[in-house]
N, C-alpha and C positions, 0 to 999 in steps of 0.2 A: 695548522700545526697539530702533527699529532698527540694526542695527552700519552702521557707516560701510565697515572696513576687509573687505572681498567675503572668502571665504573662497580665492582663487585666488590671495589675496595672502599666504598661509602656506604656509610649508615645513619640514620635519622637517631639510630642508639649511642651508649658511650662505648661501644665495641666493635671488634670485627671476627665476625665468629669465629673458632678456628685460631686466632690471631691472639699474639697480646701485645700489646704498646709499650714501644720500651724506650719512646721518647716523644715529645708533645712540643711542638712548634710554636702553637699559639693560634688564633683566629685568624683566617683565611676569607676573602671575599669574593664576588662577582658582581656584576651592577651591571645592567644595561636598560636604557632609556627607549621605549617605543612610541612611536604615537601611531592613531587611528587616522590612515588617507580616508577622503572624502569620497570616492568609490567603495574602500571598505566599509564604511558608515551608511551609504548607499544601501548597497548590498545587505549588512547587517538590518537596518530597518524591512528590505523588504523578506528576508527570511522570518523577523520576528512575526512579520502579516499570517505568516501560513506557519507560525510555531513550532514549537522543538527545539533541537539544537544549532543555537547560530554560528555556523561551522567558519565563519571570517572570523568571528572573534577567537574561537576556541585554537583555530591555529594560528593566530598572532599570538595570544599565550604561550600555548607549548613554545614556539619559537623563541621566544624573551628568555622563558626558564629555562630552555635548553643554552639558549647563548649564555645565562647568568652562569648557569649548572658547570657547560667548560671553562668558563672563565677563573670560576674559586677553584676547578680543580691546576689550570695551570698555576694559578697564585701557589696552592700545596706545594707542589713539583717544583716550582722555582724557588721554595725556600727547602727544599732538600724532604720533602715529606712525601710517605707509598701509598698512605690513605688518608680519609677525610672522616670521622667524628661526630654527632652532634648538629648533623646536618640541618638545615632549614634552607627555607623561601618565606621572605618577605616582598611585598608589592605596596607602594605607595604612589597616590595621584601627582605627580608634580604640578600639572597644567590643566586646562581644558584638553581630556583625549590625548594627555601627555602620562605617558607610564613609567614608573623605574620599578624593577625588578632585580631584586637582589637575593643569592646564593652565599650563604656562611654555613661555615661550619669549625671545627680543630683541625688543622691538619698533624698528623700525627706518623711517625715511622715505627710498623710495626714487622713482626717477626711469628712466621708458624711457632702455635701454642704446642710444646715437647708435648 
Protein backbone atom coordinates (compact mmCIF):
# COMPACT_ATOMS: atom_id res chain seq x y z
CA UNK A 1 0.00 0.00 0.00
CA UNK A 2 1.01 3.13 -0.81
CA UNK A 3 1.60 5.68 2.24
CA UNK A 4 -0.08 8.83 1.88
CA UNK A 5 2.07 10.83 4.37
CA UNK A 6 5.70 11.47 1.81
CA UNK A 7 8.42 10.91 4.03
CA UNK A 8 9.66 14.87 4.02
CA UNK A 9 6.77 15.03 6.23
CA UNK A 10 8.72 13.37 9.27
CA UNK A 11 10.97 14.73 11.75
CA UNK A 12 13.01 13.39 14.70
CA UNK A 13 12.16 17.38 15.81
CA UNK A 14 8.85 18.86 17.21
CA UNK A 15 8.38 20.55 13.76
CA UNK A 16 8.08 20.54 10.22
CA UNK A 17 9.90 23.14 8.81
CA UNK A 18 8.00 25.39 6.75
CA UNK A 19 4.93 23.96 8.42
CA UNK A 20 2.90 24.68 11.57
CA UNK A 21 0.63 22.01 13.29
CA UNK A 22 -2.60 22.96 13.77
CA UNK A 23 -3.75 19.72 15.13
CA UNK A 24 -1.99 16.65 17.25
CA UNK A 25 -3.46 13.13 16.94
CA UNK A 26 -1.52 11.61 19.64
CA UNK A 27 1.37 8.73 19.36
CA UNK A 28 1.43 6.57 16.41
CA UNK A 29 3.27 3.23 16.25
CA UNK A 30 5.06 0.49 13.98
CA UNK A 31 6.42 -2.81 15.45
CA UNK A 32 7.93 -5.58 13.54
CA UNK A 33 9.39 -8.74 14.75
CA UNK A 34 12.60 -10.26 12.91
CA UNK A 35 14.67 -13.02 13.63
CA UNK A 36 18.28 -14.12 12.33
CA UNK A 37 18.03 -17.56 9.60
CA UNK A 38 20.73 -19.86 10.38
CA UNK A 39 22.35 -19.11 6.77
CA UNK A 40 22.17 -15.39 7.75
CA UNK A 41 24.14 -16.25 11.16
CA UNK A 42 26.34 -18.40 8.68
CA UNK A 43 27.14 -15.87 6.58
CA UNK A 44 27.31 -13.11 9.40
CA UNK A 45 30.04 -15.10 11.28
CA UNK A 46 32.02 -15.69 8.37
CA UNK A 47 32.16 -12.05 7.16
CA UNK A 48 33.06 -11.11 10.91
CA UNK A 49 36.51 -13.67 9.99
CA UNK A 50 37.65 -11.09 7.39
CA UNK A 51 36.13 -7.88 9.25
CA UNK A 52 34.22 -4.72 8.53
CA UNK A 53 31.02 -4.44 7.80
CA UNK A 54 28.70 -7.50 8.26
CA UNK A 55 26.38 -6.51 5.46
CA UNK A 56 23.57 -9.71 6.53
CA UNK A 57 23.03 -7.99 9.51
CA UNK A 58 23.20 -4.35 8.45
CA UNK A 59 20.37 -5.14 5.84
CA UNK A 60 18.20 -7.04 8.03
CA UNK A 61 18.28 -3.84 10.01
CA UNK A 62 17.47 -1.40 7.50
CA UNK A 63 14.71 -3.74 6.52
CA UNK A 64 12.97 -4.02 10.02
CA UNK A 65 13.19 -0.15 10.36
CA UNK A 66 12.16 0.44 7.23
CA UNK A 67 9.02 -1.98 7.69
CA UNK A 68 8.52 -0.45 11.32
CA UNK A 69 9.23 3.23 9.62
CA UNK A 70 5.85 2.45 7.06
CA UNK A 71 4.01 0.94 9.44
CA UNK A 72 3.73 4.26 12.11
CA UNK A 73 3.52 6.11 9.02
CA UNK A 74 0.27 4.30 7.87
CA UNK A 75 -1.04 4.26 11.69
CA UNK A 76 -0.61 8.44 11.11
CA UNK A 77 -2.80 8.30 7.81
CA UNK A 78 -5.28 6.00 9.21
CA UNK A 79 -6.03 8.33 12.06
CA UNK A 80 -6.38 11.25 9.69
CA UNK A 81 -2.83 12.73 10.20
CA UNK A 82 -0.21 14.55 7.01
CA UNK A 83 2.86 14.15 9.25
CA UNK A 84 4.74 12.58 11.85
CA UNK A 85 6.58 14.48 14.86
CA UNK A 86 9.01 13.51 17.42
CA UNK A 87 10.09 10.53 15.63
CA UNK A 88 12.14 7.59 17.00
CA UNK A 89 13.28 3.91 16.65
CA UNK A 90 13.45 1.67 19.47
CA UNK A 91 14.80 -2.18 19.05
CA UNK A 92 14.40 -4.62 21.85
CA UNK A 93 15.68 -8.51 21.97
CA UNK A 94 12.58 -10.56 22.36
CA UNK A 95 14.29 -13.92 21.94
CA UNK A 96 17.49 -15.81 21.20
CA UNK A 97 18.17 -13.75 17.39
CA UNK A 98 14.56 -12.78 17.89
CA UNK A 99 14.26 -8.76 17.25
CA UNK A 100 11.20 -6.24 17.61
CA UNK A 101 11.83 -2.99 16.04
CA UNK A 102 9.61 -0.42 16.65
CA UNK A 103 8.79 3.26 14.89
CA UNK A 104 6.74 6.12 17.13
CA UNK A 105 6.42 9.19 16.89
CA UNK A 106 3.08 12.17 16.99
CA UNK A 107 1.19 12.04 14.28
CA UNK A 108 0.10 15.50 13.68
CA UNK A 109 -1.91 17.50 10.77
CA UNK A 110 -0.12 20.23 9.63
CA UNK A 111 -0.51 23.30 7.19
CA UNK A 112 2.10 25.59 5.09
CA UNK A 113 3.52 28.17 7.70
CA UNK A 114 1.78 31.96 6.11
Amino acid sequence: MANPIPHHQVSTGNEIIGCRIVRSFGIVRGLTVRSRSVVGNLGAALQTLVGGNITIYTELCEKAREEAFELMLQHAAAMGANAVVAMRYDANDVAEGVTEVLAYGTAVQVEPAA
